[in-house]
C-alpha positions as a Markdown table, in Angstrom:
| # | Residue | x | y | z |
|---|---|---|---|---|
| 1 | Unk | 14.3 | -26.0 | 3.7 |
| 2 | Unk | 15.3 | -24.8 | 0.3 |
| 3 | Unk | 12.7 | -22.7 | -1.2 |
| 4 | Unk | 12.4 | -21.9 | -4.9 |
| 5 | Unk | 13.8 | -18.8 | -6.8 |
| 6 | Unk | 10.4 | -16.5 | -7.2 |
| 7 | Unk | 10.3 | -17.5 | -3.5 |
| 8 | Unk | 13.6 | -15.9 | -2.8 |
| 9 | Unk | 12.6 | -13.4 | -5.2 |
| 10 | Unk | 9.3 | -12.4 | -3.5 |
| 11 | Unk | 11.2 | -12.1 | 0.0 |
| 12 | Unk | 13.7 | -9.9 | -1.6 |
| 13 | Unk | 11.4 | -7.6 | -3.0 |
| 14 | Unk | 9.9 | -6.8 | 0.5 |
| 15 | Unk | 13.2 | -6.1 | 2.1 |
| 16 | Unk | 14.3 | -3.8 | -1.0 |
| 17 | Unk | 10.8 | -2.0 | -0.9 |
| 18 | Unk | 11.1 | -1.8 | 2.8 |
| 19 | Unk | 14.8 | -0.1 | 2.7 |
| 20 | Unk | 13.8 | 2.3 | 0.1 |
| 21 | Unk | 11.1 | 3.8 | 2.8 |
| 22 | Unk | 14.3 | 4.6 | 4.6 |
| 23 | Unk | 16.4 | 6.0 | 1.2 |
| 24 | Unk | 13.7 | 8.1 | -0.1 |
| 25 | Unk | 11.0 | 8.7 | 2.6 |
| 26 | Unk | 9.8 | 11.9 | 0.5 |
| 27 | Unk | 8.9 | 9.8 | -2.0 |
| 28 | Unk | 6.7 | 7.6 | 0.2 |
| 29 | Unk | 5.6 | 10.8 | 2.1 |
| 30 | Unk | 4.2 | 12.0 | -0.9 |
| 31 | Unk | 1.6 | 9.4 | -1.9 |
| 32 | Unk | 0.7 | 9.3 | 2.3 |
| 33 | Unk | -3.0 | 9.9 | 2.0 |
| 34 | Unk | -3.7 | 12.9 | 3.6 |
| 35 | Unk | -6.4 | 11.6 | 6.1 |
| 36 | Unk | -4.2 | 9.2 | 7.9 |
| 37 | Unk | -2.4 | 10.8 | 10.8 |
| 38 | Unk | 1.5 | 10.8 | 11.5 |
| 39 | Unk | 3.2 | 10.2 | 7.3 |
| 40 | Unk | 6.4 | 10.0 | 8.3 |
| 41 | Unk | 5.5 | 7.5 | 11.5 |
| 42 | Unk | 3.5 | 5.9 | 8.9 |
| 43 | Unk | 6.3 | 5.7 | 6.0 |
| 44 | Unk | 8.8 | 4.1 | 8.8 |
| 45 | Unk | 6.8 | 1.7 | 10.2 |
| 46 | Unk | 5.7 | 0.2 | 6.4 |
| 47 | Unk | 9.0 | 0.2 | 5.4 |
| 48 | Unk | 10.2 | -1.6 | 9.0 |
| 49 | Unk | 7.0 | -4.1 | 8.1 |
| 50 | Unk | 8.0 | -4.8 | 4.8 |
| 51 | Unk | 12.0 | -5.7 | 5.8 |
| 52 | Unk | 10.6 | -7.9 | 8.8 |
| 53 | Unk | 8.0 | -9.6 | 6.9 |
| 54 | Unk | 10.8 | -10.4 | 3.6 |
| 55 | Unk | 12.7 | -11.7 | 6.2 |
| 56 | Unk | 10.1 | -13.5 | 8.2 |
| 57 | Unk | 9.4 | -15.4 | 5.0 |
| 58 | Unk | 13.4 | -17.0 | 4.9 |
| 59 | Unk | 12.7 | -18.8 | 7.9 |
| 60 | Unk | 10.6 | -22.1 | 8.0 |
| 61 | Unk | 9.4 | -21.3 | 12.0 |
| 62 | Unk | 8.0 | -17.6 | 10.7 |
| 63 | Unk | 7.2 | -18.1 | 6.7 |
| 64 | Unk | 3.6 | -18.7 | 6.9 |
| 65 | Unk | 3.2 | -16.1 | 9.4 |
| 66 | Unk | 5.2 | -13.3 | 7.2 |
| 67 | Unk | 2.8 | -14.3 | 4.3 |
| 68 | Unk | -0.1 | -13.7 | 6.3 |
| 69 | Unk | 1.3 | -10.2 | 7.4 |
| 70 | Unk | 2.1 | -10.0 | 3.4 |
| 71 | Unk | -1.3 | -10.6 | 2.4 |
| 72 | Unk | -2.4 | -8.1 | 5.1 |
| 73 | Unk | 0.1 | -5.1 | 4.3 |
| 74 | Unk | -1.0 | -5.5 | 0.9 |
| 75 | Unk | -4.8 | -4.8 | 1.5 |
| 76 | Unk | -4.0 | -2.1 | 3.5 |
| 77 | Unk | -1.8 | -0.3 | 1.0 |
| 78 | Unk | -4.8 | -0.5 | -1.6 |
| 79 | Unk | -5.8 | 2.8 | 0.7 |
| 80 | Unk | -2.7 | 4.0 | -0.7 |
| 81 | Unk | -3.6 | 3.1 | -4.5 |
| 82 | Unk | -6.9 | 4.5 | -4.0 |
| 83 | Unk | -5.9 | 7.6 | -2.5 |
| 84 | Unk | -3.7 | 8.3 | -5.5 |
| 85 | Unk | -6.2 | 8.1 | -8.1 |
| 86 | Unk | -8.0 | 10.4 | -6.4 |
| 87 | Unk | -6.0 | 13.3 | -7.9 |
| 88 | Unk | -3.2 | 14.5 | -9.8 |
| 89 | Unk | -1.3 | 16.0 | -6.8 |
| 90 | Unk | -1.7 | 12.5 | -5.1 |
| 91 | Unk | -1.0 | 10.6 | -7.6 |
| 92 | Unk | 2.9 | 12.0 | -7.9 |
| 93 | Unk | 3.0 | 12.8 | -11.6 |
| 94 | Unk | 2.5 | 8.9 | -12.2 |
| 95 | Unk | 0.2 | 8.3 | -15.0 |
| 96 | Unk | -3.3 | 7.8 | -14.4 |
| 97 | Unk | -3.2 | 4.3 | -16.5 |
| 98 | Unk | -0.4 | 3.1 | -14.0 |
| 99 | Unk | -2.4 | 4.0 | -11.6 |
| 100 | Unk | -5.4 | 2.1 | -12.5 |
| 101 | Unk | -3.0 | -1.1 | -13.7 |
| 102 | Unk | -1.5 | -0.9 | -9.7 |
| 103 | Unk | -5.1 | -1.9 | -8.3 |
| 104 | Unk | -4.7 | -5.6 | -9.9 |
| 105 | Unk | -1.2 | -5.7 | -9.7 |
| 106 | Unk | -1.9 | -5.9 | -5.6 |
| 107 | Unk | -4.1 | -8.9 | -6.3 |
| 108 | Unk | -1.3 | -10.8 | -7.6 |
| 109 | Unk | 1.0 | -10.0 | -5.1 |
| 110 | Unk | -1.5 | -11.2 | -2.6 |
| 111 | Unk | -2.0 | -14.5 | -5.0 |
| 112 | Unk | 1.8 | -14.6 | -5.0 |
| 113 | Unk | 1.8 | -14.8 | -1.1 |
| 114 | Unk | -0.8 | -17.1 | -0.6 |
| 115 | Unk | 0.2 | -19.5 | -3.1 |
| 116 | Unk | 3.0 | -20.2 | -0.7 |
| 117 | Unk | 0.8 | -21.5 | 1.9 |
């Protein structure tokens, strides 16, 4: 099947988010909230989700299933954007506006998954 560029685009982003868990885990460590336990298991196994799932999405016998995990991934990381409003320290010196524009932002990812359905 030949799938369309913001398609192609969407998978690529995963599996270039997911190796940067891997090239700068402290950077992923950082905005870990706090409560959940094991960061750096944590951190490996997002970035691990997000390769397989970009990659689950080339393949016609795995897309919709990778867009489901997508969709799923994405709701869980809100605990992520929620955790770093919830102070400076957490929120890694990124502006609070950012911050607040990110909580959308992982709506329209979602909408960009599911549109593929």
């Amino acid at each position: 099947m030949t799938y369309p560029w913001h398609f192609l685009l969407m998978a690529a982003i995963y599996i270039i988010a997911g190796i940067f868990h891997f090239i700068k885990p402290k950077a992923y460590l950082r905005i870990m909230p706090r409560y959940l336990p094991a960061p750096k298991l944590l951190v490996v196994l997002s970035g691990v989700s997000e390769v397989l799932l970009g990659v689950g999405l080339l393949f016609e016998e795995t897309k919709n299933i990778a867009i489901y995990g997508i969709i799923a991934m994405l709701l869980v990381f809100l605990l992520v954007h929620f955790y770093m409003l919830s102070s400076k320290k957490a929120g890694a010196g990124i502006p609070a506006w950012a911050l607040i524009l990110r909580l959308p932002l992982q709506f329209v990812l979602i909408w960009w998954a599911y549109f593929y359905l």
